[in-house]
N, CA, C and O atoms as CSV, one atom per row, in Angstrom:
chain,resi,resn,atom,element,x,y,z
A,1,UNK,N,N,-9.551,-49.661,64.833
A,1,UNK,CA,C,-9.983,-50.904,65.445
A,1,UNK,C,C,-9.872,-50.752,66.958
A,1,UNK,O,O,-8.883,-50.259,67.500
A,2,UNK,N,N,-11.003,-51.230,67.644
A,2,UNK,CA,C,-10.912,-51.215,68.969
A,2,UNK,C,C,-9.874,-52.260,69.750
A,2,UNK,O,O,-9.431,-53.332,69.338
A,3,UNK,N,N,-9.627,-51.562,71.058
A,3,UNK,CA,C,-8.135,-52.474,71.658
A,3,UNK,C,C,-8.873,-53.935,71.968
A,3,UNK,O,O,-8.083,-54.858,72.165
A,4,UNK,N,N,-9.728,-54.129,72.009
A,4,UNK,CA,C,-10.010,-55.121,72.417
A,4,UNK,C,C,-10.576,-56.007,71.646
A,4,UNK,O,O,-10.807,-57.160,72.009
A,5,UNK,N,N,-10.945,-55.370,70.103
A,5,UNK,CA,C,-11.031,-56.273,69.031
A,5,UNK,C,C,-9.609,-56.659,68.353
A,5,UNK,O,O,-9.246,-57.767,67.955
A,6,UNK,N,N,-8.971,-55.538,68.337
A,6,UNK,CA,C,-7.144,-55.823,67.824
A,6,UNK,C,C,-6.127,-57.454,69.028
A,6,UNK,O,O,-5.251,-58.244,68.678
A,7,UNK,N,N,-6.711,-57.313,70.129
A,7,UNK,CA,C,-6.322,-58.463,70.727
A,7,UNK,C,C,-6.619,-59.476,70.636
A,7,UNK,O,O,-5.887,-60.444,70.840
A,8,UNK,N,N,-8.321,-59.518,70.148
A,8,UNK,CA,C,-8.774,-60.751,69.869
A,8,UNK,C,C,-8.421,-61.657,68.525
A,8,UNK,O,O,-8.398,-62.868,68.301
A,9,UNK,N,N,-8.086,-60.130,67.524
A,9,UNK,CA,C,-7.307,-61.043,66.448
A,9,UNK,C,C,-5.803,-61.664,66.502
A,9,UNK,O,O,-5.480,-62.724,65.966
A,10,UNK,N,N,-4.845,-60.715,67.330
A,10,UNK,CA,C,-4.052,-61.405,67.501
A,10,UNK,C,C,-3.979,-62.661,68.327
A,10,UNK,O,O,-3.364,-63.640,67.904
A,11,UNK,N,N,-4.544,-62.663,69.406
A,11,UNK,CA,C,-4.589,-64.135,70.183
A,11,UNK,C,C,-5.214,-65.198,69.010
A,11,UNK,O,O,-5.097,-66.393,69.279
A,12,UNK,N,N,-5.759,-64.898,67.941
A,12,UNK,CA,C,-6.396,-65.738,67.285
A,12,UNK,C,C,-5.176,-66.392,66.289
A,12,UNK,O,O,-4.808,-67.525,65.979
A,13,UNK,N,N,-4.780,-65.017,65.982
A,13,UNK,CA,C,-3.146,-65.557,65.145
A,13,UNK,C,C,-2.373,-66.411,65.871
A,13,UNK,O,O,-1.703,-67.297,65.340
A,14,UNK,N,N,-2.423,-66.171,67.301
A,14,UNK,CA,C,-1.122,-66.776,67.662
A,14,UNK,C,C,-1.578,-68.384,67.951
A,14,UNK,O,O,-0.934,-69.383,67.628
A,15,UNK,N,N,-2.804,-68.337,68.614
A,15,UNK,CA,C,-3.764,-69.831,68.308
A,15,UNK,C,C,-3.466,-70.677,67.270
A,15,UNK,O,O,-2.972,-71.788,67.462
A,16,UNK,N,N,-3.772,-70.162,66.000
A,16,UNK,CA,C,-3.355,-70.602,64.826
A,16,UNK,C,C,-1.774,-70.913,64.873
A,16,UNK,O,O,-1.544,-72.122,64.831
A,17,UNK,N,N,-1.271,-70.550,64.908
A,17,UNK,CA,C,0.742,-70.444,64.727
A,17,UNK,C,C,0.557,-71.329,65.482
A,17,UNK,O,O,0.113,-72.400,65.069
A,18,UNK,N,N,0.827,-71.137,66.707
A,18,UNK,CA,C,0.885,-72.222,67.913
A,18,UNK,C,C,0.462,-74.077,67.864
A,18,UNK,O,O,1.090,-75.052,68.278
A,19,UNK,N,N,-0.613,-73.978,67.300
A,19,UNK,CA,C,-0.905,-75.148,67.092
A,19,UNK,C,C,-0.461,-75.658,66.147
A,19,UNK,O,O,-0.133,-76.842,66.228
A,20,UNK,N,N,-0.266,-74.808,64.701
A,20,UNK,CA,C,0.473,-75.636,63.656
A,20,UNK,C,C,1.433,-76.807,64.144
A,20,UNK,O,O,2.146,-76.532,65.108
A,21,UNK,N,N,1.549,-78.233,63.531
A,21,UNK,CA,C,2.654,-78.941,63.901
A,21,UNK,C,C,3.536,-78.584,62.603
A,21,UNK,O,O,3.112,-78.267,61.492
A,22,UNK,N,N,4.732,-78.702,62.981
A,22,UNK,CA,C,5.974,-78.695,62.115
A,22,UNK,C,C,5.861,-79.885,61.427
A,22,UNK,O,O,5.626,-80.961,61.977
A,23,UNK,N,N,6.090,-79.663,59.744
A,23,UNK,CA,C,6.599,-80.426,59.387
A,23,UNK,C,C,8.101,-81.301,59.921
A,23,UNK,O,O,8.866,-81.079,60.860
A,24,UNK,N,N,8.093,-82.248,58.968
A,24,UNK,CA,C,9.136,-83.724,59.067
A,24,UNK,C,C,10.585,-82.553,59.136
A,24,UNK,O,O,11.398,-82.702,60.049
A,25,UNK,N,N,10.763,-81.519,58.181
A,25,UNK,CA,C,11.641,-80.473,57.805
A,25,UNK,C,C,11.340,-79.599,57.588
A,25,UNK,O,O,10.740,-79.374,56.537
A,26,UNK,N,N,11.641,-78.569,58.581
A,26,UNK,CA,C,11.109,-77.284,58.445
A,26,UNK,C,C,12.191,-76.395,57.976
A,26,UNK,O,O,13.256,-76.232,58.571
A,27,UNK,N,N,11.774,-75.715,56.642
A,27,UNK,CA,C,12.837,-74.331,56.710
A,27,UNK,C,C,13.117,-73.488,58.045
A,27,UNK,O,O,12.216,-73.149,58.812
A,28,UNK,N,N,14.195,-73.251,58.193
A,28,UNK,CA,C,14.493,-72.354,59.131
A,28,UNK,C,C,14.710,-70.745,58.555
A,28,UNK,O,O,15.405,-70.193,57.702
A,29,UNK,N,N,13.818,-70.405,59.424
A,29,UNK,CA,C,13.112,-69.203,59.275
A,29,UNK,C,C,14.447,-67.877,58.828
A,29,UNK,O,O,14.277,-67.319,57.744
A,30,UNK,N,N,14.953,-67.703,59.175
A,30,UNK,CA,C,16.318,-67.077,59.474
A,30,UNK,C,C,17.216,-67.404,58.209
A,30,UNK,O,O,17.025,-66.728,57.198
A,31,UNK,N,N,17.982,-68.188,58.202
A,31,UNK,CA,C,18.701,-68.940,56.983
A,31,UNK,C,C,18.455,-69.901,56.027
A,31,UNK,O,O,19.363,-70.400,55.363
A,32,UNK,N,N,17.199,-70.222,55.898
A,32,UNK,CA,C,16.428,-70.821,55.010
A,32,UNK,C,C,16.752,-72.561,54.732
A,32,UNK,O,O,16.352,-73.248,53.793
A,33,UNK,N,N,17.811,-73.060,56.169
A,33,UNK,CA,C,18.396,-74.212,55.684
A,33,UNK,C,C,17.053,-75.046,56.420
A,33,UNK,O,O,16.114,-74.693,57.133
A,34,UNK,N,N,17.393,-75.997,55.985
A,34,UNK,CA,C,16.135,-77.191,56.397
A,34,UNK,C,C,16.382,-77.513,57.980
A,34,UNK,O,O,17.468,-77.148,58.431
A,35,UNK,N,N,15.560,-78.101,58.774
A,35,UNK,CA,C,15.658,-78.755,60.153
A,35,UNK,C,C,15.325,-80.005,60.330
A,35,UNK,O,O,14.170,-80.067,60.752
A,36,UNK,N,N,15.713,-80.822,60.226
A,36,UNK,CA,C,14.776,-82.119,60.393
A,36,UNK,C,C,14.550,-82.167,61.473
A,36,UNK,O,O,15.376,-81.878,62.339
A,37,UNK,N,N,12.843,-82.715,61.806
A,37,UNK,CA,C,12.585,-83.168,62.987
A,37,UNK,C,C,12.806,-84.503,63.503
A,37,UNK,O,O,12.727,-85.363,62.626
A,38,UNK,N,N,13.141,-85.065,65.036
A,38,UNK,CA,C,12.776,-86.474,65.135
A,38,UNK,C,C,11.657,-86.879,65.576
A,38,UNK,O,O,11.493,-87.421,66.668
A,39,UNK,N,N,10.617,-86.591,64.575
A,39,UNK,CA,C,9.135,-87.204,64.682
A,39,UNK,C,C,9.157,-88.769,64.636
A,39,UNK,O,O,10.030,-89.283,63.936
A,40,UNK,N,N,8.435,-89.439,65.195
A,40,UNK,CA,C,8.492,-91.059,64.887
A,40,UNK,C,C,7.767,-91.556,63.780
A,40,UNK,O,O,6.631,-91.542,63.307
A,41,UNK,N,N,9.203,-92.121,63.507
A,41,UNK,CA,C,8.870,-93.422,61.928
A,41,UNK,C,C,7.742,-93.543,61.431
A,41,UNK,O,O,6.753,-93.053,61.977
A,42,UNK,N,N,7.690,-94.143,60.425
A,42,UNK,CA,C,6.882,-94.809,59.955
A,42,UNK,C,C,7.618,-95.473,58.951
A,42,UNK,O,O,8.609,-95.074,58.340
A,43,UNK,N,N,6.574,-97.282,58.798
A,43,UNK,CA,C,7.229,-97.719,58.053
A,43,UNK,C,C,6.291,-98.151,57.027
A,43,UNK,O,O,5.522,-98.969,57.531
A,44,UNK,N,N,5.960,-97.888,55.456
A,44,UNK,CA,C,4.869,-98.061,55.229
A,44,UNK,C,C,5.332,-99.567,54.256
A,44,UNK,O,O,6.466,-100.041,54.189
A,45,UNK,N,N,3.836,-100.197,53.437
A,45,UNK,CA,C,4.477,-101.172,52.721
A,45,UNK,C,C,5.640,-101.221,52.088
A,45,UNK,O,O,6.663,-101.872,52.299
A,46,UNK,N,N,5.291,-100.305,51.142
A,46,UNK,CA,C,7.118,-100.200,50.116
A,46,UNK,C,C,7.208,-100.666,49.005
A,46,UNK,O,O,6.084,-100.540,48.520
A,47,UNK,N,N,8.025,-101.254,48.103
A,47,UNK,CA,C,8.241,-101.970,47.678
A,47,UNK,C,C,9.500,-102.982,47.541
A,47,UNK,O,O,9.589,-103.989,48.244
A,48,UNK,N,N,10.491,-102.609,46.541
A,48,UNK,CA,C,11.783,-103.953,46.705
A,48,UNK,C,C,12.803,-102.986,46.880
A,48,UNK,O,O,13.709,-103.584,47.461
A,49,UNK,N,N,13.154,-101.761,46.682
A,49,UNK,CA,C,14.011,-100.808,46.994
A,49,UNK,C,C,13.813,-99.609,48.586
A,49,UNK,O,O,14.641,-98.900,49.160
A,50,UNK,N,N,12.346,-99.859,48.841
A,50,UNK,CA,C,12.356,-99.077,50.079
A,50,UNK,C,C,11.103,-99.874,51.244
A,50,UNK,O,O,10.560,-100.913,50.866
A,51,UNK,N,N,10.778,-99.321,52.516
A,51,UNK,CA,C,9.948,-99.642,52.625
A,51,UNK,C,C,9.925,-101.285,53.752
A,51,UNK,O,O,10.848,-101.994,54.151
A,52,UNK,N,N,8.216,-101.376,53.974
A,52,UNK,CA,C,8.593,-102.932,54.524
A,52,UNK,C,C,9.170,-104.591,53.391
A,52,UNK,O,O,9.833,-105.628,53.428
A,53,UNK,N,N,8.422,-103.869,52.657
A,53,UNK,CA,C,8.859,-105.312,51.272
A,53,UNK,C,C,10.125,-105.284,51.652
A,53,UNK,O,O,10.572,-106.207,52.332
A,54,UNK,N,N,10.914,-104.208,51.272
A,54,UNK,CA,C,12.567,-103.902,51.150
A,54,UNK,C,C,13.028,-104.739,52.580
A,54,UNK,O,O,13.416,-105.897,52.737
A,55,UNK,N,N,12.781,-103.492,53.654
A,55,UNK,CA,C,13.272,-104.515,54.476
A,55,UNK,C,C,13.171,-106.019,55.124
A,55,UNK,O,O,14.089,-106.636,55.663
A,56,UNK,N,N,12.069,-106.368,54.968
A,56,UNK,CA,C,11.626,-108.555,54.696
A,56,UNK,C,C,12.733,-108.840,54.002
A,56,UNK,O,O,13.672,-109.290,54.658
A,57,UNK,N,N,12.929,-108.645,52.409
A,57,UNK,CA,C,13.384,-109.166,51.635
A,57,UNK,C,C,14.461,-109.261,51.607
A,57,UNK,O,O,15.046,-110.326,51.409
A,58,UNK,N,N,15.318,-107.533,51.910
A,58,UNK,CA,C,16.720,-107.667,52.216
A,58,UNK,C,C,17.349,-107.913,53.433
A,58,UNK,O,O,18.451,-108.442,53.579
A,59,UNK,N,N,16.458,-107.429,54.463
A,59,UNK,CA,C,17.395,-107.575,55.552
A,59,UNK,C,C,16.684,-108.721,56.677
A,59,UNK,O,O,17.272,-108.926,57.739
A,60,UNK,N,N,15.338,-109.469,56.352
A,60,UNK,CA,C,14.689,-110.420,57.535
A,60,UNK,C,C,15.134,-111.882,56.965
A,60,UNK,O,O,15.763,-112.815,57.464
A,61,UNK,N,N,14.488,-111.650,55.622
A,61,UNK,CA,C,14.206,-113.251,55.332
A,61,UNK,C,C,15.519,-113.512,54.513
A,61,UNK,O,O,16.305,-114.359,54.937
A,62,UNK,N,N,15.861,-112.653,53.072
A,62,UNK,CA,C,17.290,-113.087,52.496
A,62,UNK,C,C,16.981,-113.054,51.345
A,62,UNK,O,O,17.790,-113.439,50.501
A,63,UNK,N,N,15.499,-112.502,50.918
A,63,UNK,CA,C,15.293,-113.442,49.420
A,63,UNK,C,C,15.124,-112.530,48.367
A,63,UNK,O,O,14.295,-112.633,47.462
A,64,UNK,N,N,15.899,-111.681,48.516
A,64,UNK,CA,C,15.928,-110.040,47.567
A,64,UNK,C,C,16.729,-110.761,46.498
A,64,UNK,O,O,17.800,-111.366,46.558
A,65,UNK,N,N,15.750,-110.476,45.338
A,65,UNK,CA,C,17.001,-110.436,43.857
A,65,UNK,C,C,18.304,-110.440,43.928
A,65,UNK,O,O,19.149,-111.230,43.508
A,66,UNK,N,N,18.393,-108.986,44.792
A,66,UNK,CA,C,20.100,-108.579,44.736
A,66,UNK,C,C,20.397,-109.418,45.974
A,66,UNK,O,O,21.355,-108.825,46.469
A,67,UNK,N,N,20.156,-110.329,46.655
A,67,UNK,CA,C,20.947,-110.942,47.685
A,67,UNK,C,C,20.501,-110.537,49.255
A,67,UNK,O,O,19.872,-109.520,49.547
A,68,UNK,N,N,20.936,-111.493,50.136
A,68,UNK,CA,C,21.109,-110.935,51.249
A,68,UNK,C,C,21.626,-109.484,51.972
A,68,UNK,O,O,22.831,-109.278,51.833
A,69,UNK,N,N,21.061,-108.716,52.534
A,69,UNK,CA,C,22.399,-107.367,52.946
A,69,UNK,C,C,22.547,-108.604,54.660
A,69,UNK,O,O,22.544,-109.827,54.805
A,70,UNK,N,N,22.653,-107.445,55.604
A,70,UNK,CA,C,22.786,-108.070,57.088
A,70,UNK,C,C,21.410,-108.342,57.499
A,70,UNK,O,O,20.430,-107.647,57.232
A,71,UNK,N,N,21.430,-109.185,58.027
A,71,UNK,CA,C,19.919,-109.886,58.443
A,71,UNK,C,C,19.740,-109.665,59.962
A,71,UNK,O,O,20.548,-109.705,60.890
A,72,UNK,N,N,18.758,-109.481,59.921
A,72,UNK,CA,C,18.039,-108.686,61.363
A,72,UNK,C,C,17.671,-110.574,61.938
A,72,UNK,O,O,17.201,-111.252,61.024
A,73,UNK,N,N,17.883,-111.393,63.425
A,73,UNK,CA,C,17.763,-112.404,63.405
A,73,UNK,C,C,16.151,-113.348,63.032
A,73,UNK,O,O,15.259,-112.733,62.448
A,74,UNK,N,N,15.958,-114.681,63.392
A,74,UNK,CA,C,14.831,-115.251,62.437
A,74,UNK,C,C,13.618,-114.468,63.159
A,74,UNK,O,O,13.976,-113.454,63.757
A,75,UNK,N,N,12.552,-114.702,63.191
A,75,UNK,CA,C,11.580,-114.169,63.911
A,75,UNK,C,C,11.204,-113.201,64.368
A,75,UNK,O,O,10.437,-113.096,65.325
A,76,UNK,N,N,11.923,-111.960,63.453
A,76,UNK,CA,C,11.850,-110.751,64.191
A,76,UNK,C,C,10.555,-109.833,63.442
A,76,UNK,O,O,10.243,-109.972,62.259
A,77,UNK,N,N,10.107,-109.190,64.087
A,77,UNK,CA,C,8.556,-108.599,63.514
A,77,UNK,C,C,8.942,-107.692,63.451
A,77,UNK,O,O,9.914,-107.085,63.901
A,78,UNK,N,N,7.667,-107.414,62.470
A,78,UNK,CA,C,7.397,-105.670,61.632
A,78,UNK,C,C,7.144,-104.676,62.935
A,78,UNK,O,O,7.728,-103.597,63.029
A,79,UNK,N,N,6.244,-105.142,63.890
A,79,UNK,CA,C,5.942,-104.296,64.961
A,79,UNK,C,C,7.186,-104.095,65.935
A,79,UNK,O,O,7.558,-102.950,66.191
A,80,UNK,N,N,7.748,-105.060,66.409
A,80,UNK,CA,C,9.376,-104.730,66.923
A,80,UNK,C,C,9.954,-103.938,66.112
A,80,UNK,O,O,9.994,-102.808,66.598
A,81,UNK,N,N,10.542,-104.013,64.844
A,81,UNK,CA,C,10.951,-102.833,64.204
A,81,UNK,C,C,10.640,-101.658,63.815
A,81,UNK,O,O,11.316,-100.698,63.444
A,82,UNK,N,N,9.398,-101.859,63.954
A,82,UNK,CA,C,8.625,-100.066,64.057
A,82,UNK,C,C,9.257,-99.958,65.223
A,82,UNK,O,O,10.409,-99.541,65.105
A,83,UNK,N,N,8.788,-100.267,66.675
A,83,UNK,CA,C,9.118,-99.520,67.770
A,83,UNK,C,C,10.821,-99.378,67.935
A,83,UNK,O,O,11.248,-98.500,68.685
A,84,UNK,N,N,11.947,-100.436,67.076
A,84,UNK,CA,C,12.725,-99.931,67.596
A,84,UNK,C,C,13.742,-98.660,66.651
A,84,UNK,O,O,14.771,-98.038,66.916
A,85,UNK,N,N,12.563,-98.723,65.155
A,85,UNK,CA,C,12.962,-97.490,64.468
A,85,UNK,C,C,12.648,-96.351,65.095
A,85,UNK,O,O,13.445,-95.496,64.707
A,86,UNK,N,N,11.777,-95.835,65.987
A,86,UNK,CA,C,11.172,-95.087,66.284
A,86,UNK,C,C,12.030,-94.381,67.524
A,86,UNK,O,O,12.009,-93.160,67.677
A,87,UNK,N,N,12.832,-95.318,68.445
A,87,UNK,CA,C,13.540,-95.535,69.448
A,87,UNK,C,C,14.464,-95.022,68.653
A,87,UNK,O,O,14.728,-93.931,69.157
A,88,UNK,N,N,15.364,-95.225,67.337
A,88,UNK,CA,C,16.651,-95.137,67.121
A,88,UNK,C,C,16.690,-93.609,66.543
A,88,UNK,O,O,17.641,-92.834,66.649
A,89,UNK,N,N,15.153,-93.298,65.762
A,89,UNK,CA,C,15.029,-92.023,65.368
A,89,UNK,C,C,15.199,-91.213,66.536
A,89,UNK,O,O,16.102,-90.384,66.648
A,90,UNK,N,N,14.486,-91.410,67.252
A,90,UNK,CA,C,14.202,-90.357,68.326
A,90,UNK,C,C,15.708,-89.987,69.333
A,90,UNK,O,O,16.115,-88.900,69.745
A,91,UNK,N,N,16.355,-91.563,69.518
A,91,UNK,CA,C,17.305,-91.096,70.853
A,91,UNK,C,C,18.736,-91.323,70.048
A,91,UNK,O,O,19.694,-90.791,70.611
A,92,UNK,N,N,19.032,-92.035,68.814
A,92,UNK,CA,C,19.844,-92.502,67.738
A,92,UNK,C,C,20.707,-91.100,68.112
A,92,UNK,O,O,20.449,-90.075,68.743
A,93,UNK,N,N,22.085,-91.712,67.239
A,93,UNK,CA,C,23.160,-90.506,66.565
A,93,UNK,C,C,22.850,-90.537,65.356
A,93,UNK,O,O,22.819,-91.585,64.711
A,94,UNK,N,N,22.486,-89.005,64.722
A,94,UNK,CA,C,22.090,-88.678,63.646
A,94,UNK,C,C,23.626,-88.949,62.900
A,94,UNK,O,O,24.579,-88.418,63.472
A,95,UNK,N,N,23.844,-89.558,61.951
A,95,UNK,CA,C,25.052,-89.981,60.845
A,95,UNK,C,C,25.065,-89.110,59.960
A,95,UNK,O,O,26.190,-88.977,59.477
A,96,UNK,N,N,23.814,-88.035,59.260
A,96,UNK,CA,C,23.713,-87.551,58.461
A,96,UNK,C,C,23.875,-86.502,58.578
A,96,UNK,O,O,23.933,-86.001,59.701
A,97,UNK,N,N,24.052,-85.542,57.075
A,97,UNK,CA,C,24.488,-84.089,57.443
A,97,UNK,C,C,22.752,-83.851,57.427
A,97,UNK,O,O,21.896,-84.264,56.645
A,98,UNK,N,N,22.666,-83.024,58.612
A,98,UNK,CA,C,21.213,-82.425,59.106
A,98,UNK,C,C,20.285,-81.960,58.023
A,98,UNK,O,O,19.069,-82.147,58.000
A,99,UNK,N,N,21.109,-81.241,57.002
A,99,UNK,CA,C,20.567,-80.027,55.509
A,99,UNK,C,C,19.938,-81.448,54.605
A,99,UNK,O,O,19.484,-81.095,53.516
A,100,UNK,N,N,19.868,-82.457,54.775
A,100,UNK,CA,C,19.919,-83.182,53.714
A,100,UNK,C,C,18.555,-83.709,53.706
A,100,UNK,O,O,18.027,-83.431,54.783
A,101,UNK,N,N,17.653,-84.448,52.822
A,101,UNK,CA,C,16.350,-84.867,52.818
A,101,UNK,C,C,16.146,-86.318,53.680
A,101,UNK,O,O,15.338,-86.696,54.528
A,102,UNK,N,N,17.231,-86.876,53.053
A,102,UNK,CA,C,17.334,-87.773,53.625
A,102,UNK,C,C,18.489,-88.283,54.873
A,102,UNK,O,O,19.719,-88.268,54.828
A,103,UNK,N,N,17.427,-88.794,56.134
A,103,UNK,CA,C,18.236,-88.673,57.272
A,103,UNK,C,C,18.535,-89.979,58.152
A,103,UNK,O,O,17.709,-90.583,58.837
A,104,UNK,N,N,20.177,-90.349,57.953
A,104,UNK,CA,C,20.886,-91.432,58.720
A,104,UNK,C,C,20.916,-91.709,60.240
A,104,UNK,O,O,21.604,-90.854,60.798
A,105,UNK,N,N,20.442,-92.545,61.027
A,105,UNK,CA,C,20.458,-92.677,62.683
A,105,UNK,C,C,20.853,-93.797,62.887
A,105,UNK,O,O,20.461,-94.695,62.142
A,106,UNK,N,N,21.776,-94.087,63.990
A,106,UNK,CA,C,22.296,-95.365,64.223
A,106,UNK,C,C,21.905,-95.291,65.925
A,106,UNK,O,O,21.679,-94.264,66.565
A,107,UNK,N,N,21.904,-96.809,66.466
A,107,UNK,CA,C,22.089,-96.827,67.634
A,107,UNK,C,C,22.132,-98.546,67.991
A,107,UNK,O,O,21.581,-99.424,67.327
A,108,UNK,N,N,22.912,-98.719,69.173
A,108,UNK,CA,C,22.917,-99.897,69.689
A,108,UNK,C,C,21.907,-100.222,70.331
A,108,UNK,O,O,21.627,-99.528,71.309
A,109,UNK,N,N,21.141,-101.246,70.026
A,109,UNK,CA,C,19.448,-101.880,70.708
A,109,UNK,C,C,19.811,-103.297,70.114
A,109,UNK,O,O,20.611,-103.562,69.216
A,110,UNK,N,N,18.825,-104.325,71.024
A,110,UNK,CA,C,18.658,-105.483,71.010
A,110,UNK,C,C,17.391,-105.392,70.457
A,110,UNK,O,O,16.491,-104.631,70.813
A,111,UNK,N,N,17.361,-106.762,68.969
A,111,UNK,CA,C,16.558,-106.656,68.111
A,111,UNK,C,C,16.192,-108.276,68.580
A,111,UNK,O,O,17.082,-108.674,69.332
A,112,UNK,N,N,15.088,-109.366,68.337
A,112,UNK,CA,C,14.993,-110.931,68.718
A,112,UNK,C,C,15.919,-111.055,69.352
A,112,UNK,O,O,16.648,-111.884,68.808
A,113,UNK,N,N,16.358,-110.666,70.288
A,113,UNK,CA,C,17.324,-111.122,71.539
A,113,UNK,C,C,18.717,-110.789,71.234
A,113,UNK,O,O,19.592,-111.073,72.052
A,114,UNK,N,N,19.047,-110.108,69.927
A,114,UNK,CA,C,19.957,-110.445,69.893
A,114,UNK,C,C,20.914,-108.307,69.983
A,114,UNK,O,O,20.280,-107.409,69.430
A,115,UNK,N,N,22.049,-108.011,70.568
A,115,UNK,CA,C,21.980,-107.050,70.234
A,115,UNK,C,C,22.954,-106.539,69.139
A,115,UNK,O,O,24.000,-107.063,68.755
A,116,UNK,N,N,22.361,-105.388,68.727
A,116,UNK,CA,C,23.542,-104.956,67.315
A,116,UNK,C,C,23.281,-103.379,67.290
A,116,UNK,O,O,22.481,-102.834,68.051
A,117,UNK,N,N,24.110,-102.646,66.248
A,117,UNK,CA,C,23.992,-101.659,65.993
A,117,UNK,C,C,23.187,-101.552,64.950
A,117,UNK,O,O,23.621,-102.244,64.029
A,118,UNK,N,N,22.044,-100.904,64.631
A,118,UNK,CA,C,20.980,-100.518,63.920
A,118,UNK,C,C,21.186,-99.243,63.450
A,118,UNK,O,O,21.468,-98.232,64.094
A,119,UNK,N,N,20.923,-99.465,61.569
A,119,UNK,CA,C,20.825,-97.805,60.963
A,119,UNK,C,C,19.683,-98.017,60.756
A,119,UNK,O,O,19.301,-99.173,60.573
A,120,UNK,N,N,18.745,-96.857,60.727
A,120,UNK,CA,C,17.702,-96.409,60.376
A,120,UNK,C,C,17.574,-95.252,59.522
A,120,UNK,O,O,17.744,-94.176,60.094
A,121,UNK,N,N,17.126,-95.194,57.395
A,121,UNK,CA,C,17.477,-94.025,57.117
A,121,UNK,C,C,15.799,-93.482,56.621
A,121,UNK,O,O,15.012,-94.428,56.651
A,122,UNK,N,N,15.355,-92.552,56.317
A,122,UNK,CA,C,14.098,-91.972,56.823
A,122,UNK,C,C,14.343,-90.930,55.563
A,122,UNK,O,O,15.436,-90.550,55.142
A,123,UNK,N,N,13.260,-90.632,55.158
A,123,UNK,CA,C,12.714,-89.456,53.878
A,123,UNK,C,C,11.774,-88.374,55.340
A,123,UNK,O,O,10.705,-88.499,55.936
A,124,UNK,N,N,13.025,-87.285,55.384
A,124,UNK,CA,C,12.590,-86.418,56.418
A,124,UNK,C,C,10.969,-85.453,55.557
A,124,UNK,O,O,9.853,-85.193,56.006
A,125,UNK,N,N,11.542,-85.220,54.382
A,125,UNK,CA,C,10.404,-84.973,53.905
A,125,UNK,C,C,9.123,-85.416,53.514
A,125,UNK,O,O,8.364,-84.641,52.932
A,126,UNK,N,N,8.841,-86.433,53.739
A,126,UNK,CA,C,7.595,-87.238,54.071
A,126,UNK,C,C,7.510,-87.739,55.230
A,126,UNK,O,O,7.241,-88.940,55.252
A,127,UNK,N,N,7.664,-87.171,56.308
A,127,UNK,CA,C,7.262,-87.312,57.412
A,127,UNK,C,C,7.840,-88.299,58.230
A,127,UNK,O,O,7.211,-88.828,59.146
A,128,UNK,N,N,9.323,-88.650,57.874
A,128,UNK,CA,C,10.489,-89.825,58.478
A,128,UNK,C,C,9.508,-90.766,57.894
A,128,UNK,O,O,9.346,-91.739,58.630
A,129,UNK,N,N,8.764,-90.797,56.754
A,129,UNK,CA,C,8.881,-92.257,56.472
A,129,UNK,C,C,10.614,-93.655,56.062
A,129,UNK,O,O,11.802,-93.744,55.750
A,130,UNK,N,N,9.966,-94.026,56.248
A,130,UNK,CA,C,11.275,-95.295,56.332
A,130,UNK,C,C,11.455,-95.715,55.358
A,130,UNK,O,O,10.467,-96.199,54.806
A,131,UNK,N,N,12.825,-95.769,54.596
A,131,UNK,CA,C,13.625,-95.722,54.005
A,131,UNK,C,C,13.751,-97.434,53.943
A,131,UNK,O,O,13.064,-98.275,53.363
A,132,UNK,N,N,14.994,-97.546,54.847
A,132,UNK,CA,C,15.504,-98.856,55.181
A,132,UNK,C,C,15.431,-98.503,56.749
A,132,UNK,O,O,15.021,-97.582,57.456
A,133,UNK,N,N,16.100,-99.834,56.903
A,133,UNK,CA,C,16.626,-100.622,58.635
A,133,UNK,C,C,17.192,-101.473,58.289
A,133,UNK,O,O,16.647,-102.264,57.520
A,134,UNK,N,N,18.764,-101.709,58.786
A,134,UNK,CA,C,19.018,-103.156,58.934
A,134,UNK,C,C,20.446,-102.679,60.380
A,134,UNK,O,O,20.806,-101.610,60.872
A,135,UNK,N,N,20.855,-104.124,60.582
A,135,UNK,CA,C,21.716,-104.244,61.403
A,135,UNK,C,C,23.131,-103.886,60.671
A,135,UNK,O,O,23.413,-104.472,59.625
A,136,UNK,N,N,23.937,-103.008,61.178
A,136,UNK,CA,C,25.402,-102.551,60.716
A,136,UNK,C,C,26.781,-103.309,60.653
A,136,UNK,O,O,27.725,-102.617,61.035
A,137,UNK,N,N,27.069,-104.486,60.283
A,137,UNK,CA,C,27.971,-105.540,61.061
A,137,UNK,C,C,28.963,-105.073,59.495
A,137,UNK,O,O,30.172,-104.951,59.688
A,138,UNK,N,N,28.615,-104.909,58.510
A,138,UNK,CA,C,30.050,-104.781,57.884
A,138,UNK,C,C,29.815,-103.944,57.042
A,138,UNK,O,O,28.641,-103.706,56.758
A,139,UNK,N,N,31.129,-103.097,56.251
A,139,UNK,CA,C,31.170,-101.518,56.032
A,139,UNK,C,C,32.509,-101.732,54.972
A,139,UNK,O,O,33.032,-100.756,54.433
């Protein structure tokens, strides 16, 4: 192969590589343990155990089967809590052991005016979709 066709395939490889985005958790190449990334949230519908339903039901409004958990205050929106899951993923203290699928972040932010400590837990393997959110007040 000519030198200058052998370069063109490699720059083509590395094009390719390069642009790939990483998954939510990437094996690590070396020791094969997982990485989670802090890609931003998502929170999709859900239903009564995960999701936005989940969090309305358990942690906005109150009106979950199983009860109230901690309530995020009245009036607080789906779009505020995207951005401040996204905020807690990204700049949060990870709570969780890193190897794990599923990944714990806490951080102090003001949610409807009010401020608290926020967990945010995320399915690293689907792309930090969202789990839960609620405010942390008792343990």
């Amino acid at each position: 192969m000519s030198k200058s066709k052998s370069n063109s395939v490699a720059e083509s490889a590395n094009a390719t590589f390069s642009s790939a985005k990483p998954s939510a958790s990437a094996p690590c190449p070396l020791s094969g343990q997982r990485i989670p990334h802090r890609q931003p949230p998502r929170i999709e519908d859900g239903n009564e155990k995960e999701g936005w339903q989940h969090i309305d039901e358990r942690h906005l409004s109150g009106t979950a089967a199983k009860g109230p958990g901690d309530l995020f205050p009245p009036g607080t929106t789906r779009k505020e809590l995207e951005k401040v899951a996204s905020k807690i993923v990204q700049k949060g203290t990870r709570i969780s052991d890193p190897s794990r699928r599923i990944q714990s972040f806490e951080r102090v932010v003001k949610v409807g005016g009010r401020r608290d400590r926020v967990r945010v837990v995320v399915d690293s393997d689907d792309g930090n979709r969202v789990v839960t959110m609620h405010p942390v007040r008792s343990e």
